[in-house]
Residue, then its C-alpha position, 0 to 999 in steps of 0.5 A: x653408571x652409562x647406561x648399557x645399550x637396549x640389546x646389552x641390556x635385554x640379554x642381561x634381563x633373559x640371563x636373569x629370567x633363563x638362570x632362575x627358570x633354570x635353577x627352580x626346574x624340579x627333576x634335572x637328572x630325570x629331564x637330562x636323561x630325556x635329552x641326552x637319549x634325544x641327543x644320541x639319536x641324532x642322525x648327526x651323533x651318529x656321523x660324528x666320529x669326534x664330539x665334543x661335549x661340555x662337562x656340566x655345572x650347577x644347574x645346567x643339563x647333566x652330562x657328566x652321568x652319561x660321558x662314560x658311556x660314550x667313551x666305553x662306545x668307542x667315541x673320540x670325546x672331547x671336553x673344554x677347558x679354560x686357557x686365558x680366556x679362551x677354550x682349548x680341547x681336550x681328548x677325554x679317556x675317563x672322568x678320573x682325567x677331570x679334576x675342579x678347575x675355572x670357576x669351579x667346573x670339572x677340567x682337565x688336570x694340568x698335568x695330562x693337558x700336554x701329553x700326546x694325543x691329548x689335544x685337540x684342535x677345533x678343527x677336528x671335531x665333527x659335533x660341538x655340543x653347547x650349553x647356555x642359559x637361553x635358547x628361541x627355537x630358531x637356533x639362537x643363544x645366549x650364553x653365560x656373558x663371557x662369549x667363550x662359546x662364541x669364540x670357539x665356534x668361529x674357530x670350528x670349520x663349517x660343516x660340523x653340527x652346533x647341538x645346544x642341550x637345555x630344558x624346556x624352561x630356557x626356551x624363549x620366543x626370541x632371543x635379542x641376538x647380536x652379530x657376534x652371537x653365535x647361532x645353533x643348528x639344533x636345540x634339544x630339550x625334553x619336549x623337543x629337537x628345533x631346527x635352527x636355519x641353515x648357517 
């Protein structure tokens, strides 16, 4: 088997470390509250009229409980769902919209995808909320492996804030970063909000 390059290789080891971390974090439901809270009171959540949030999986920071508060509030919500290999957009009205699709993770049924008003180009989104398995307080992130994130925030237009959620326990000092890689504004934890530089 090749050997992979030094900074391939350093991020399947951060996967490896973040992943387990993650896995054995006592009381996620209680922490995601503490971070979802956090990442309501952004000044940036408050300017976005279309947001885009990730429907959780596994062991990643609950969204799911707290979506239908959103959409109640008046806010266009907007979830990913895998395409051949890609993430597209979708308006979302209530959670009965979702059903188990790639990899197991709650999309939207095939059926409502091409209705009218349904989807939405990444363009349109004014906030992009980001999961991930290991974040550095500079904004740096790496992912799962299969760079659909990446992907989809260079197709987002400049301005709109990248907000990653994650516990404190995905936190790195640094992270082995590479060019493709794909850099966060903010990360929100529950002991914190870091500021990642200007893009």
């Amino acid at each position: 088997m090749p050997l992979l390059e030094p900074s391939l290789a350093k991020k399947q080891e951060v996967r490896r470390q973040a992943r387990r971390r993650r896995d054995v974090q006592p009381d996620k439901d209680s922490l995601s509250k503490i971070i979802w809270d956090r990442f309501l009171a952004l000044p940036q959540y408050a300017a976005a009229k279309t947001a885009m949030f990730y429907v959780d999986a596994r062991s990643e920071v609950r969204t799911r409980p707290f979506l239908p508060a959103v959409i109640r509030a008046g806010r266009r919500v907007v979830v990913p769902y895998c395409v051949e290999g890609e993430l597209a957009l979708f308006h979302l009205e209530c959670m009965e919209e979702l059903a188990p699709g790639c990899f197991g993770i709650l999309e939207p049924r095939p059926e409502l995808r091409p209705l009218p008003g349904k989807r939405v180009e990444p363009e349109d989104l004014d906030l992009v909320m980001v999961p991930g398995l290991a974040f550095d307080p500079r904004g740096g992130r790496i992912g799962y492996g299969k760079g659909y994130y990446d992907r989809l925030l260079h197709r987002v237009r400049r301005g709109p804030p990248r907000v990653a959620v994650a516990f404190e326990c995905q936190m790195f000092p640094v992270l082995p970063m590479l060019e493709y890689d794909a850099r966060m504004d903010k990360v929100v934890t529950e002991k914190a909000v870091y500021d990642g530089p200007a893009r």
